[in-house]
Jmol script that loads the backbone (N, CA, C; Angstrom):
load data "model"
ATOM      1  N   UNK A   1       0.811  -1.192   0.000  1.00  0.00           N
ATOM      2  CA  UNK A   1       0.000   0.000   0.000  1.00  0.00           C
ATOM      3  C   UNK A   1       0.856   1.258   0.000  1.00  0.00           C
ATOM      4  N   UNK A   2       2.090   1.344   1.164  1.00  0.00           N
ATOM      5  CA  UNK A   2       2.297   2.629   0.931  1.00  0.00           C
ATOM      6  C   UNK A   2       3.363   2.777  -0.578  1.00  0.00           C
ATOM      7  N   UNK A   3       3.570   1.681  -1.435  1.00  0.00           N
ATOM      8  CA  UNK A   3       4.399   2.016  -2.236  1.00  0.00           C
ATOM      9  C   UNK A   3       3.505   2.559  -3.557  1.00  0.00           C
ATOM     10  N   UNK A   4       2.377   2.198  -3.667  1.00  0.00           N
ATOM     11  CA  UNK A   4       1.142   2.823  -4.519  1.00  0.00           C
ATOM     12  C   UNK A   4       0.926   4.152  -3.991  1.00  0.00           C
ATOM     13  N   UNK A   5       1.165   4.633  -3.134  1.00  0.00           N
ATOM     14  CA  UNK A   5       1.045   6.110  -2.559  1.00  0.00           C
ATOM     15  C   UNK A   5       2.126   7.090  -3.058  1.00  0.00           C
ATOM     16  N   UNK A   6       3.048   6.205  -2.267  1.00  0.00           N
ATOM     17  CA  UNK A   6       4.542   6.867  -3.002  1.00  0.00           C
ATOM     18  C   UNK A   6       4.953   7.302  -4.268  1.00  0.00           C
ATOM     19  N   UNK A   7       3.934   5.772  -5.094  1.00  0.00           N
ATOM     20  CA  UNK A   7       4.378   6.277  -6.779  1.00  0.00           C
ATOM     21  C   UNK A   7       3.274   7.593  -7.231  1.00  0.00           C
ATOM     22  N   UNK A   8       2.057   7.295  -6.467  1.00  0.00           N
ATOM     23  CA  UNK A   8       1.294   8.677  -6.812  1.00  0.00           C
ATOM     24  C   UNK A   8       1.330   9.775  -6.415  1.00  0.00           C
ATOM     25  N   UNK A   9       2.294   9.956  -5.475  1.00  0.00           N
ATOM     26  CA  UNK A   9       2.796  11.137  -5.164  1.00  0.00           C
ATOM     27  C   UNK A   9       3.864  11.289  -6.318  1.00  0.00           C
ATOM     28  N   UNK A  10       5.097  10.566  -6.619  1.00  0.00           N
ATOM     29  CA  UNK A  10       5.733  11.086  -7.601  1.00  0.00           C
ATOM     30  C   UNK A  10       5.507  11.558  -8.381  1.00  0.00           C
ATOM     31  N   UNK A  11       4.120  10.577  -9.433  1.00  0.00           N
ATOM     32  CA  UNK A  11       3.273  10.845 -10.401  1.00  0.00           C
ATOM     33  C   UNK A  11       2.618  12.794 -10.730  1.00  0.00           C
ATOM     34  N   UNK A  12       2.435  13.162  -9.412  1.00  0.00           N
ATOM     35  CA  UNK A  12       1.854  13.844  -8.715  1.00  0.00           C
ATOM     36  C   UNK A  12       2.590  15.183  -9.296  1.00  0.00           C
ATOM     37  N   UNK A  13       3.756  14.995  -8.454  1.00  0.00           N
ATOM     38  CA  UNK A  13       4.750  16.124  -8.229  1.00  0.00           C
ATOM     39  C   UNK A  13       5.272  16.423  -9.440  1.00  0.00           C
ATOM     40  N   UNK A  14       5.948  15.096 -10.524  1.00  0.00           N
ATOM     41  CA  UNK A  14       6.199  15.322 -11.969  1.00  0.00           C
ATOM     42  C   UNK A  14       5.018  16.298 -12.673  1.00  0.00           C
ATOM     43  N   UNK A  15       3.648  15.887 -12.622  1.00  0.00           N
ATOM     44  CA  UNK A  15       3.097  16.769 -13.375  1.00  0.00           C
ATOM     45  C   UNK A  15       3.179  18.405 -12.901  1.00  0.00           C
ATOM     46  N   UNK A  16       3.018  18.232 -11.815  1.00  0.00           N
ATOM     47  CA  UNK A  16       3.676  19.738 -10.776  1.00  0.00           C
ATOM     48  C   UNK A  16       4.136  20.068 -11.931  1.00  0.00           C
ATOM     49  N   UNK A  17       5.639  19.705 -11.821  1.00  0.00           N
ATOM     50  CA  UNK A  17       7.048  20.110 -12.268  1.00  0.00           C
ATOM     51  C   UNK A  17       6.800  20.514 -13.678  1.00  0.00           C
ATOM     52  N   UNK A  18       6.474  19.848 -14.628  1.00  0.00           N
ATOM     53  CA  UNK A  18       6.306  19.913 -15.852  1.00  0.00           C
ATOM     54  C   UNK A  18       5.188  21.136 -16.176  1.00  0.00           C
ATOM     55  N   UNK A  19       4.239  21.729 -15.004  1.00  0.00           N
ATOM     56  CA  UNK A  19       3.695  22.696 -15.403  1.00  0.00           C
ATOM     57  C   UNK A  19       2.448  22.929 -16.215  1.00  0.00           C
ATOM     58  N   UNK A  20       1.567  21.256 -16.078  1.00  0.00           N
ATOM     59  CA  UNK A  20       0.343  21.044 -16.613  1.00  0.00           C
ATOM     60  C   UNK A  20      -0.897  21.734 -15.746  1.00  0.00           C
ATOM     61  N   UNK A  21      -2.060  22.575 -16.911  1.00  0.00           N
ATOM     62  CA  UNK A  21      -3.045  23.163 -16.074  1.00  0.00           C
ATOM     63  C   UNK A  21      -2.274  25.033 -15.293  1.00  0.00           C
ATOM     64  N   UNK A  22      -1.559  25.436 -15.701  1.00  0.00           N
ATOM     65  CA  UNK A  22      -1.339  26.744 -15.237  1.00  0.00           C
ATOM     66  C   UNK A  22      -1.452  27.296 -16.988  1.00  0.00           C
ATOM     67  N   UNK A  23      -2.105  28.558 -16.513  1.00  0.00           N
ATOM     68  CA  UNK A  23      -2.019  29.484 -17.895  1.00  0.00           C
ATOM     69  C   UNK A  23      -0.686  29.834 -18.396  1.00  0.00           C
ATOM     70  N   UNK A  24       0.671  30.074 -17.951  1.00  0.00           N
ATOM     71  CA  UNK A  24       1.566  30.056 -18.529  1.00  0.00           C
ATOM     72  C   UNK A  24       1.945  28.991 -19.747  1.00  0.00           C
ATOM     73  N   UNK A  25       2.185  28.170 -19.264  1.00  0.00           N
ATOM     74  CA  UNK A  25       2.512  26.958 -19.651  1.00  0.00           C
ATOM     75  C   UNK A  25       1.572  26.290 -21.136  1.00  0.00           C
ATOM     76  N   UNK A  26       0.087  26.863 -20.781  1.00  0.00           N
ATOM     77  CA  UNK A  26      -0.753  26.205 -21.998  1.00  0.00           C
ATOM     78  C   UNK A  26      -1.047  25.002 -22.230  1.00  0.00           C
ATOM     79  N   UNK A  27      -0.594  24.376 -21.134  1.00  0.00           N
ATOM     80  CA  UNK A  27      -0.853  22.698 -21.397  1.00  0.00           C
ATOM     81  C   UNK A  27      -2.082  22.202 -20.359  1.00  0.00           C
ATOM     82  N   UNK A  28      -2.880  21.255 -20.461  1.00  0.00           N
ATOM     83  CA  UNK A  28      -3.942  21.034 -19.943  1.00  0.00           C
ATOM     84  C   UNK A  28      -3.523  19.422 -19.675  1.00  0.00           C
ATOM     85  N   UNK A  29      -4.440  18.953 -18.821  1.00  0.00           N
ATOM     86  CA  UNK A  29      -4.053  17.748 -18.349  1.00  0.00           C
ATOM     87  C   UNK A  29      -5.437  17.201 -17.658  1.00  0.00           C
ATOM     88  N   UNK A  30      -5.997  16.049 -18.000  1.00  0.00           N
ATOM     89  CA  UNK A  30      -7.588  15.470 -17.420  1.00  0.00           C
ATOM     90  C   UNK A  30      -7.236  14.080 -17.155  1.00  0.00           C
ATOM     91  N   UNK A  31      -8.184  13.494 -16.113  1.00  0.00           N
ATOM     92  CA  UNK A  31      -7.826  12.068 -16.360  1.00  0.00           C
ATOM     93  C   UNK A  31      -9.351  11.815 -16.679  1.00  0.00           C
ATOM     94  N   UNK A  32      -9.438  10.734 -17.388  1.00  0.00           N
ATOM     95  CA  UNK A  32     -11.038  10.160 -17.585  1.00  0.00           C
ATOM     96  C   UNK A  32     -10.968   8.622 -17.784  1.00  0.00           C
ATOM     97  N   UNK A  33     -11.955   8.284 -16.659  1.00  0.00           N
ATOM     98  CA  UNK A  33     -11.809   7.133 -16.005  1.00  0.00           C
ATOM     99  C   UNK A  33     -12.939   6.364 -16.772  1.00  0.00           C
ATOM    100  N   UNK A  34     -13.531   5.438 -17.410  1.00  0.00           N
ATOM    101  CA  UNK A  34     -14.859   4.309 -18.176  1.00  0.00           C
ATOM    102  C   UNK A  34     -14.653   3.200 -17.103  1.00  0.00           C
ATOM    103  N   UNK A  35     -14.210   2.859 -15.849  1.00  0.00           N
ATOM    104  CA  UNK A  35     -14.049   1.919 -14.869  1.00  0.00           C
ATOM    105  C   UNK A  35     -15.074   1.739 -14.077  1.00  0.00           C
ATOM    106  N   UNK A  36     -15.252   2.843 -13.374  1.00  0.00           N
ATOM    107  CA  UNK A  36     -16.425   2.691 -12.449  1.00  0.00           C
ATOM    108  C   UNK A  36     -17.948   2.959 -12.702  1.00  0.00           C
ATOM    109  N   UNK A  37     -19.048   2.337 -12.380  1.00  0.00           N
ATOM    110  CA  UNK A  37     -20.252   2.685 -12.866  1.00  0.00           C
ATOM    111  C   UNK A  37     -20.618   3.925 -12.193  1.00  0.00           C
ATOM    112  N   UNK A  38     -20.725   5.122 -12.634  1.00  0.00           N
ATOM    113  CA  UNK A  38     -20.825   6.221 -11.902  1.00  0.00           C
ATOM    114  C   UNK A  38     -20.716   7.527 -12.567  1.00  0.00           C
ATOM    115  N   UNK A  39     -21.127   8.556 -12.399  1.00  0.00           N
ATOM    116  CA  UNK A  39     -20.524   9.310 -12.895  1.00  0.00           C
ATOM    117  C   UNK A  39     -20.139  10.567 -12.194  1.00  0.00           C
ATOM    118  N   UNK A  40     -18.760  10.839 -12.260  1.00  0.00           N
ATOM    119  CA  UNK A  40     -18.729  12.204 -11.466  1.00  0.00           C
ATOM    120  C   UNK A  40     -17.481  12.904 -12.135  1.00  0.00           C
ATOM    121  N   UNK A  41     -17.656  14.157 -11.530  1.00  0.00           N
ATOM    122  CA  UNK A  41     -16.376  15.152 -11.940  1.00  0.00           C
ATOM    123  C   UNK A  41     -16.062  15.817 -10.882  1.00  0.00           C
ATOM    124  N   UNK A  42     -14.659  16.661 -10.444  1.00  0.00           N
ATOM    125  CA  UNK A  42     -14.206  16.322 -10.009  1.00  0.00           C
ATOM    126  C   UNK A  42     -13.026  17.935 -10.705  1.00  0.00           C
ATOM    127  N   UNK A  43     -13.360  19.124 -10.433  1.00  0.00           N
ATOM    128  CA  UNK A  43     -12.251  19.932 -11.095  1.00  0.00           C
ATOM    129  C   UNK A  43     -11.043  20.353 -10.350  1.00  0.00           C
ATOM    130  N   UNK A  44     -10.623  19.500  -9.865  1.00  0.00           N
ATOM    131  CA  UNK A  44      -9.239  19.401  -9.493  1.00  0.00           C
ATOM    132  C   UNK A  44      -8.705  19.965  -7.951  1.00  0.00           C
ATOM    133  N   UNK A  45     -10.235  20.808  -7.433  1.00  0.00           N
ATOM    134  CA  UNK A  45      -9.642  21.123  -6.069  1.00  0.00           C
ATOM    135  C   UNK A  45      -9.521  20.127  -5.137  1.00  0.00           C
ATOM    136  N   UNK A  46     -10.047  18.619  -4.949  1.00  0.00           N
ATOM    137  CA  UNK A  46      -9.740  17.625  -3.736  1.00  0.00           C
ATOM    138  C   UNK A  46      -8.875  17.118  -4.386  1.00  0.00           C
ATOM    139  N   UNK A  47      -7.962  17.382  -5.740  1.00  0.00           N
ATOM    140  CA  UNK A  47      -6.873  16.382  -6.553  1.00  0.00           C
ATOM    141  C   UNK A  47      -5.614  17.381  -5.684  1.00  0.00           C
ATOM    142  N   UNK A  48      -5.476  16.966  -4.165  1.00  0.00           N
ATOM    143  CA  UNK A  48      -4.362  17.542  -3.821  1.00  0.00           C
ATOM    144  C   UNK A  48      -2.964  17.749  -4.704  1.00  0.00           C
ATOM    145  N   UNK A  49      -2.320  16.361  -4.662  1.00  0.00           N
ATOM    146  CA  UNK A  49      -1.021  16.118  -6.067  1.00  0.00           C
ATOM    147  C   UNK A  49      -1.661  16.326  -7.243  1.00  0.00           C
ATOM    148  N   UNK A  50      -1.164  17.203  -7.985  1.00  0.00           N
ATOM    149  CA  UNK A  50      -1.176  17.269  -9.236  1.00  0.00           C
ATOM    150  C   UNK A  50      -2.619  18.211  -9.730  1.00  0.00           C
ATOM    151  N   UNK A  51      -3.327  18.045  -8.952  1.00  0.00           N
ATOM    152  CA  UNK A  51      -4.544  19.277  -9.178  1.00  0.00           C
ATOM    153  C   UNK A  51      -5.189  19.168 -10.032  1.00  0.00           C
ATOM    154  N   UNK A  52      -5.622  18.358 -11.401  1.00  0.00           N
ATOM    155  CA  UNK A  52      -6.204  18.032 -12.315  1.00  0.00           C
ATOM    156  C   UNK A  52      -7.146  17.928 -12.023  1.00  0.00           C
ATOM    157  N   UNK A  53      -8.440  17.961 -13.021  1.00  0.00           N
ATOM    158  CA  UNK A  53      -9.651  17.776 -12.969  1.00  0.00           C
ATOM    159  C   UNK A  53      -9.862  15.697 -13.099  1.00  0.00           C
ATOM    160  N   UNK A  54     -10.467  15.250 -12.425  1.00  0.00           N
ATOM    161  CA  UNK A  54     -10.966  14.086 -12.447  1.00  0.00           C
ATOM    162  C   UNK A  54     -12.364  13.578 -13.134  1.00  0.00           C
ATOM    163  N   UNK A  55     -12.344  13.171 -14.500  1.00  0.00           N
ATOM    164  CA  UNK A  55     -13.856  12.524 -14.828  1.00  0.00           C
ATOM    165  C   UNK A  55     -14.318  11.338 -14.951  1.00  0.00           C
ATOM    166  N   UNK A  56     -15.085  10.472 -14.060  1.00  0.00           N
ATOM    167  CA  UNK A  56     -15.413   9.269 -13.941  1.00  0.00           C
ATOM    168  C   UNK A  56     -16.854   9.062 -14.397  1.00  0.00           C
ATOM    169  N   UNK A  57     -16.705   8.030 -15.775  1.00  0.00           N
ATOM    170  CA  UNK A  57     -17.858   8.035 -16.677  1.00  0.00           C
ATOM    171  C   UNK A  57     -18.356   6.738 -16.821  1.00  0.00           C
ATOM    172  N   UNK A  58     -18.748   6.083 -16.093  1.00  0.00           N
ATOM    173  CA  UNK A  58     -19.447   4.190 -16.456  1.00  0.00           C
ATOM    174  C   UNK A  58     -20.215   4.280 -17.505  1.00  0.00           C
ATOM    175  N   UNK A  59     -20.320   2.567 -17.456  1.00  0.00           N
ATOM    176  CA  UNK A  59     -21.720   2.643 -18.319  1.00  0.00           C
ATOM    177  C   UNK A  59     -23.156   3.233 -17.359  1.00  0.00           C
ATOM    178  N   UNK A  60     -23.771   3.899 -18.543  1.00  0.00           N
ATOM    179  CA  UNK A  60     -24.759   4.996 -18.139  1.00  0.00           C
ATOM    180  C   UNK A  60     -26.443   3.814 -18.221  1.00  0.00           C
ATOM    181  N   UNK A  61     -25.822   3.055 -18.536  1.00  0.00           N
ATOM    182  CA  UNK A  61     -26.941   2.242 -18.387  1.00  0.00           C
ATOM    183  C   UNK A  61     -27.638   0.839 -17.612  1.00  0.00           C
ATOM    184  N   UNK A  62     -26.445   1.519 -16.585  1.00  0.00           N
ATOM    185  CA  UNK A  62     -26.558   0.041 -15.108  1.00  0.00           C
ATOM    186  C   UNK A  62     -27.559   0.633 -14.216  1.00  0.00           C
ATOM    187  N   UNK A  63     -27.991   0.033 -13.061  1.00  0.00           N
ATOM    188  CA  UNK A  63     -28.998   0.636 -12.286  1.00  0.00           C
ATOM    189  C   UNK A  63     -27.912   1.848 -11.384  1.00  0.00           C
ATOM    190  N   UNK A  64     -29.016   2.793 -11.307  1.00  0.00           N
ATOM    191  CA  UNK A  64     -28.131   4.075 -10.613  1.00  0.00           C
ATOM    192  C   UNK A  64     -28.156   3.866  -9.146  1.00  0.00           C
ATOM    193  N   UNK A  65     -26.974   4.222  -8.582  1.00  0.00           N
ATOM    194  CA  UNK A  65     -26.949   3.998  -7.067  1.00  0.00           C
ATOM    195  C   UNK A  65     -26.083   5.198  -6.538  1.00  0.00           C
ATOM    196  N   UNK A  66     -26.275   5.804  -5.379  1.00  0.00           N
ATOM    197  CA  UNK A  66     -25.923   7.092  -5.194  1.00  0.00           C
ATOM    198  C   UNK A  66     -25.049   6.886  -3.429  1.00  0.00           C
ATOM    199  N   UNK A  67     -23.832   7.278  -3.586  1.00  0.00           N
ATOM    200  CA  UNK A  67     -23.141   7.094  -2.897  1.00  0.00           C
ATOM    201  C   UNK A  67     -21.366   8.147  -2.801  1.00  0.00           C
ATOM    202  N   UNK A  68     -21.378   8.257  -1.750  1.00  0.00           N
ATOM    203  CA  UNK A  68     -19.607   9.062  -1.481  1.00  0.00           C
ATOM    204  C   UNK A  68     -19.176   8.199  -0.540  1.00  0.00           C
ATOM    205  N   UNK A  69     -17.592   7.899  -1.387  1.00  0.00           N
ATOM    206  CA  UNK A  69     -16.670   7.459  -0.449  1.00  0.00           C
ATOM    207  C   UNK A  69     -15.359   8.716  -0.592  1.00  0.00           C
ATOM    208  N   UNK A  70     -15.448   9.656  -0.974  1.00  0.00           N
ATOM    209  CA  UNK A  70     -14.101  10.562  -0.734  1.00  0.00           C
ATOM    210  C   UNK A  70     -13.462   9.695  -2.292  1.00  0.00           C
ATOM    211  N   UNK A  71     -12.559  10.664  -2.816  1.00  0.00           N
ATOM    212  CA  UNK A  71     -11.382  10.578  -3.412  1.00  0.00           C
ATOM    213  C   UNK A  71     -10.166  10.147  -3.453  1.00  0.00           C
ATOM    214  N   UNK A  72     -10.186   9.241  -2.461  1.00  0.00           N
ATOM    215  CA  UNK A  72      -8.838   7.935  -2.057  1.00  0.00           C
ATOM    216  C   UNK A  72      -8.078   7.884  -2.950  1.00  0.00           C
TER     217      UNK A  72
END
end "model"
wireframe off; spacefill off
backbone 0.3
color backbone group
């Protein structure tokens, strides 16, 4: 577990570094997830590392179920 943390913090900090998502820079950066049945977004303020916007898109045609577990 904590070595999956570790690498997403690196993950994290590289995009930092590289300067994705600031207006200088001009580069934009999203992740979009088809994994989970669900759908949510997610514009980057609880994305502590790396700050990106998060979009999680299932299939839209399973039964809907409504639930928060936080951004783990």
């Amino acid at each position: 577990m904590f070595e999956a943390v570790k690498e997403k913090t690196e993950i994290g900090v590289l995009i930092d570094r590289l300067g994705f998502n600031t207006k200088e820079k001009n580069k934009f950066l999203v992740m979009l997830n088809g994994h989970m049945p669900m759908l949510a977004y997610d514009d980057g303020q609880y994305n502590v590392i790396g700050k990106f916007p998060l979009i999680h898109c299932g299939p839209l045609d399973a039964i809907p179920k409504c639930k928060w577990t936080g951004w783990n």
